[in-house]
C-alpha positions in Angstrom: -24.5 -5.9 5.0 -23.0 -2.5 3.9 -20.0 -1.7 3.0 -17.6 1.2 3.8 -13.9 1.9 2.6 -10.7 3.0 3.9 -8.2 3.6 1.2 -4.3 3.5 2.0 -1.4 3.3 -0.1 2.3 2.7 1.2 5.5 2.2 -0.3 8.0 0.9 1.7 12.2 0.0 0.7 14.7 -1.6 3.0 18.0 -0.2 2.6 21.0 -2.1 5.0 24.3 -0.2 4.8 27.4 -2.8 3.3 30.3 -3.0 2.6 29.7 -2.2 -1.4 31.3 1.0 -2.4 27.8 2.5 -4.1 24.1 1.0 -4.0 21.2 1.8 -6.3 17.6 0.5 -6.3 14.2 1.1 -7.2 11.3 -0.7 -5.4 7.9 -0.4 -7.3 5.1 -0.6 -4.5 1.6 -1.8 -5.2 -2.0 -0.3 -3.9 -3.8 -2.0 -1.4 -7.5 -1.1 -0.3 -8.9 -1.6 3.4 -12.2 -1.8 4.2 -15.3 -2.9 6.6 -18.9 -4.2 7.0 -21.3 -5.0 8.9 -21.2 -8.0 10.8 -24.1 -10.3 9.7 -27.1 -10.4 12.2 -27.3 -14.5 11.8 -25.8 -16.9 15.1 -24.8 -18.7 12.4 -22.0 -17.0 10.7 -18.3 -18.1 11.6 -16.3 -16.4 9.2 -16.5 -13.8 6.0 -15.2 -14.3 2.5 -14.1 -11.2 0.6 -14.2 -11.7 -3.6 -12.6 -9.0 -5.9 -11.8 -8.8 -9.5 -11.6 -6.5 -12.1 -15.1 -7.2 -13.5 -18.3 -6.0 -11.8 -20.1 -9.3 -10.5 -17.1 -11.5 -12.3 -14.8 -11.8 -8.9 -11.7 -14.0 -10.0 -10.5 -13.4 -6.6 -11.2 -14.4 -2.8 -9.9 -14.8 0.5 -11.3 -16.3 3.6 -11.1 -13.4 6.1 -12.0 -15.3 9.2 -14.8 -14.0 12.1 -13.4 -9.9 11.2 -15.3 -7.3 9.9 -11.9 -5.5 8.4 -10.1 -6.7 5.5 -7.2 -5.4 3.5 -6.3 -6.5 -0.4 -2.8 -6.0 -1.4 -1.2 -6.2 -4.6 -3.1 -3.9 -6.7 -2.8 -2.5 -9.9 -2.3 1.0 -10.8 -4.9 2.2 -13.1 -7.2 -0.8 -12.4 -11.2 -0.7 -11.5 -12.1 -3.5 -8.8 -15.0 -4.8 -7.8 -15.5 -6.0 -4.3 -18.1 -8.2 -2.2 -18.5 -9.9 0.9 -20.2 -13.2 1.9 -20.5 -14.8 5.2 -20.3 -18.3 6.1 -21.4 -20.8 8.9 -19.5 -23.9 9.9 -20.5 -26.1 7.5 -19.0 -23.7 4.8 -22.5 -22.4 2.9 -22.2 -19.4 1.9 -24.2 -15.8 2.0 -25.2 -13.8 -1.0 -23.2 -11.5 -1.9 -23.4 -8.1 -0.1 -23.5 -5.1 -2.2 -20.6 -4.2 -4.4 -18.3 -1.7 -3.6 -15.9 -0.3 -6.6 -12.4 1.7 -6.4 -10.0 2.7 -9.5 -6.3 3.0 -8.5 -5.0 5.9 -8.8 -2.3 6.0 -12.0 0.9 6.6 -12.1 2.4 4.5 -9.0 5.4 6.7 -7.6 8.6 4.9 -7.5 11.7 5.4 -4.4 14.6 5.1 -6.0 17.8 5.2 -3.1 21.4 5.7 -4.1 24.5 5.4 -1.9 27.3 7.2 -2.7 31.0 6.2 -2.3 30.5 8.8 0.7 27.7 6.9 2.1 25.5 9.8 1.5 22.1 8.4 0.7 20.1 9.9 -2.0 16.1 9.2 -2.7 14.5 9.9 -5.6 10.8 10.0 -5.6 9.6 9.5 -9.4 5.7 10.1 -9.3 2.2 12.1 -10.5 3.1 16.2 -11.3 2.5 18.1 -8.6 1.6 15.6 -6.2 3.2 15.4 -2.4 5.0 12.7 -0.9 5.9 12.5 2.5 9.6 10.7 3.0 9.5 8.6 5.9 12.2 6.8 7.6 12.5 4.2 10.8 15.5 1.4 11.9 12.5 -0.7 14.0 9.7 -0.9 11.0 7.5 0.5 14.3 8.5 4.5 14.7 8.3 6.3 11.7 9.7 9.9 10.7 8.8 12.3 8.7 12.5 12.8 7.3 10.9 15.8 4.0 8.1 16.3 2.1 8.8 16.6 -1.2 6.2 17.8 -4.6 6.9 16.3 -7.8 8.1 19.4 -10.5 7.4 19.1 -14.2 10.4 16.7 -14.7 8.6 13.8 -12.6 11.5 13.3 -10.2 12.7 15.0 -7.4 16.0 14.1 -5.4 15.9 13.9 -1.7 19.8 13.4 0.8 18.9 11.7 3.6 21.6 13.5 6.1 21.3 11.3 9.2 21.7 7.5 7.1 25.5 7.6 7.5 25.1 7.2 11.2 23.3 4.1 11.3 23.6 0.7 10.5 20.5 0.2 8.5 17.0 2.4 7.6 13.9 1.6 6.0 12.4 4.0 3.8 8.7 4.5 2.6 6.9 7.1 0.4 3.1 8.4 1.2 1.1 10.2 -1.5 -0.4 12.9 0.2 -3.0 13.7 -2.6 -7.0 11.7 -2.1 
């Protein structure tokens, strides 16, 4: 079976307005990779088993996917190589070999979202990433519709501070942070 990737990388911080005078955070997000395969052409097969690790061949990893051809691994490390494989299984729990291996090095230098409220309820973001790379700010109360609230590129200093205008009228807003660079 082959194997294709999808790559996606969010970073996501709740903020909920209270009664505090001023509030300051900083949420460090983690990568995740998403990818498919192809189903396996055996009657037999009930379920997949997706192994990872940071060692090619040497998965310290796995997780039991179910009957799906789609699989996302959270929690990665910035800066780290991993090594990913697929096996199917039948009901009696033998496994496959292993498909072939599939690679992907996280990007360094995980950006950060920083969010301060000020004793005015303003709410200020700062993005702390890679120079010269593009985040898109995004906002939503429902974790369903997002917004595009700015789009901000990092400057030489790493940092760049974004006001979010509209969070005084609401009771709470979740923020997230997209690299817009492959």
């Amino acid at each position: 079976m082959g194997l294709t990737r999808v790559l996606g990388v969010i970073l996501f911080f709740a903020l909920l307005h209270n009664p505090f005078q001023a509030l300051s955070a900083t949420f460090l997000g983690s990568y995740s990779v998403a990818f498919a395969w192809d189903s396996s052409p055996s009657s037999e097969v009930t379920g997949y088993r997706v192994y990872y690790g940071a060692a090619s061949g040497n998965y310290s990893n796995s997780v039991v996917v179910g009957n799906v051809t789609t699989n996302t691994v959270p929690g990665l490390a910035s800066g780290v190589t991993y090594f990913f494989a697929v096996t199917a299984y039948n009901a009696s729990g033998l496994e496959s070999d292993f498909s072939n291996e599939i690679s992907y090095t996280v990007p360094g230098g995980l950006p950060t979202l920083q969010i301060r409220v000020t004793p005015t309820r303003q709410v200020v973001l700062t993005v702390t990433g890679l120079i010269g790379h593009t985040y898109d700010i995004q906002a939503t109360q429902d974790l369903k519709t997002w917004t595009i609230i700015g789009t901000v590129t990092v400057g030489a200093s790493g940092s760049l501070d974004f006001s979010d205008t509209t969070a005084a009228n609401v009771s709470k807003c979740f923020y997230r942070t997209c690299d817009l660079q492959p």
